[in-house]
Structures are given as structure tokens and as C-alpha cells.
N, C-alpha and C positions, 0 to 999 in steps of 0.2 A: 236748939239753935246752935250750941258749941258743933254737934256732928254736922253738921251742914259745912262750919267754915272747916272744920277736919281735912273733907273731902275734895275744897278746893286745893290746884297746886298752888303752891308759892314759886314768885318768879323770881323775887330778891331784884327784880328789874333789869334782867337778861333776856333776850331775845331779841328778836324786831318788834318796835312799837308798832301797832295794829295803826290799819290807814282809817281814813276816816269817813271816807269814801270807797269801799273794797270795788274792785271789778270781778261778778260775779257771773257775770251774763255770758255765755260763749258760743260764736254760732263756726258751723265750720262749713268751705267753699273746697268744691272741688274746681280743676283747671284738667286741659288736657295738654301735650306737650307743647302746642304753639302760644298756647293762654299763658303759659309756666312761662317759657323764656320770656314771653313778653312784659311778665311781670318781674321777672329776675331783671329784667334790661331796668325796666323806671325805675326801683328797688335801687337798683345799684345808682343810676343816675342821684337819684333824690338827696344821696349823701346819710341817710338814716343811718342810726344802727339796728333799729329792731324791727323787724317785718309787722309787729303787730301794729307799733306806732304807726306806720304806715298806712299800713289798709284804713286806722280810724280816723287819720289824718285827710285820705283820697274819698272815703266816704261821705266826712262832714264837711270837705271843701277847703278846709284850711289848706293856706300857700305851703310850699314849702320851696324850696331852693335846687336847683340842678345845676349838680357839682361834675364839671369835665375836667379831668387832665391829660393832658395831654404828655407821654411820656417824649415823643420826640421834642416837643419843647422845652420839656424838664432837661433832660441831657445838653440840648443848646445852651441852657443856661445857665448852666454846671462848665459845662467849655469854657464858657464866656466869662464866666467868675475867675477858673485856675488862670485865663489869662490875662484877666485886671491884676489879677494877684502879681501874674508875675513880669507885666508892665512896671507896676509899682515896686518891687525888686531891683528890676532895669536900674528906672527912677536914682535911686538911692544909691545902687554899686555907679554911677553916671555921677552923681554929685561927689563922689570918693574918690574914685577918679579923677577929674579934675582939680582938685584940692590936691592930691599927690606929683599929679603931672608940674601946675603950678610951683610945689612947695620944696620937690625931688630934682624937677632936672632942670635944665638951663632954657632959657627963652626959645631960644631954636627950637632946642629937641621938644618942648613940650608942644610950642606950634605946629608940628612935626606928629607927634602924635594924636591931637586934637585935632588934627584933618582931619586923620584916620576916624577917629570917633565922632565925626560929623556926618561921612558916607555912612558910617552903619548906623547912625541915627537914621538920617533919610531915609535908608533901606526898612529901615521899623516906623517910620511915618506913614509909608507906603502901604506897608502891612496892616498898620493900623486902619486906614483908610478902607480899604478891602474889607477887614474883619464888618467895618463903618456897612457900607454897602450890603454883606452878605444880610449882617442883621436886618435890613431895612426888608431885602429880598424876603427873608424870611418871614418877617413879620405880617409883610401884605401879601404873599401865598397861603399859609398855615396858620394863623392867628387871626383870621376873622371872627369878629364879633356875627 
């Protein structure tokens, strides 16, 4: 009986713990090259990462999810962030400004240049407005559900 446990290894409890459940069963599919990409395309769609979960997934029925992105509206939205961002920039050097205008020069001259800095607001209202529009354009061309 001692030679018997001899011959076993000892693990000291290193390795992967053994499942409890193995998948042992393996069957394998051939495709030709229109079957292939067509399965590369839902593959990729489905969002998986492993081709195997997949196949036992579309076999037994289970749902799964189709994940699209779209890179041209990624980048739109990348745009459209660096230019909240730098709205909000605006924003703040705009309220510095006027605090300095007020605090620096005389009533005239500050009136005087808070004109000025009311056209080029407008002028970025405007801009804004537009950016307003494109998105909407955008959305109801390329972002259908």
C-alpha cells in the first residue's frame, strides 16, 4: 500500500484545479471559403471572444448580443468631445476676462472692449448652433437603429 502512494505525484497544490465538469467531446466542421467569411462576419458581429463559445452558443440557441461600431461615429464623437472641451476653456478664459476688463480699465474702455467680446461670442453661438444641426444631420443619416 505505502508503494502505491510512492508512485503518486504530489502537487503541494500547484496547478490548475481540475474542472468538474471537463469538455471532453470534440467534433470538428469543415467550411469552404463563402461558409468561412460568413462565419468570420457573425463571429466578429456576436462580440465573443472565443470561436468555440460561439459555435456551442449558435448550436444550443442561446442569445447572444451583436456588437456594431461604428468607427465613423466613434471619431464624430471624439470631435465633438475635444470641442466641449474646448467650449468649456472658452467658458472660463471669458469669465477672466471680464473680471480683468471690469477690475483693469475704466468704464469706457472696458465697454469698449466687451463689445468686442460680445461679436465673437455671437460669432461662437453661431458656430455652435451649426456644430447643433450637423449632429442632428448626423444622427438621423448614420445612427439608425
Amino acid at each position: 500500500m505505502e508503494k502505491e502512494k510512492s508512485n503518486m505525484p504530489k502537487s503541494f497544490g500547484k496547478g490548475r484545479k481540475p474542472k468538474s465538469d471537463p469538455a471532453v467531446f470534440r467534433y470538428s466542421v469543415s467550411f469552404n471559403a463563402t461558409d468561412h467569411a460568413r462565419f468570420l462576419a457573425l463571429f466578429e458581429q456576436s462580440g465573443m471572444r472565443t470561436k468555440a463559445h460561439f459555435i456551442t452558443a449558435r448550436i444550443f440557441g442561446d442569445s447572444f448580443k451583436v456588437i456594431k461600431i461604428d468607427k465613423t461615429a466613434v471619431d464624430y464623437y471624439i470631435r465633438l468631445t475635444n470641442f466641449y472641451a474646448q467650449f468649456r476653456a472658452i467658458g472660463v478664459n471669458y469669465n477672466q476676462i471680464v473680471k480683468a476688463l471690469n477690475s483693469n480699465f475704466t468704464e469706457k474702455k472696458a465697454l469698449a472692449f466687451l463689445y468686442k467680446l460680445e461679436k465673437a461670442t455671437l460669432e461662437l453661438v453661431e458656430l455652435n448652433r451649426k456644430i447643433i444641426d450637423l449632429t442632428k444631420d448626423f444622427k438621423q443619416q448614420w445612427l439608425q437603429k
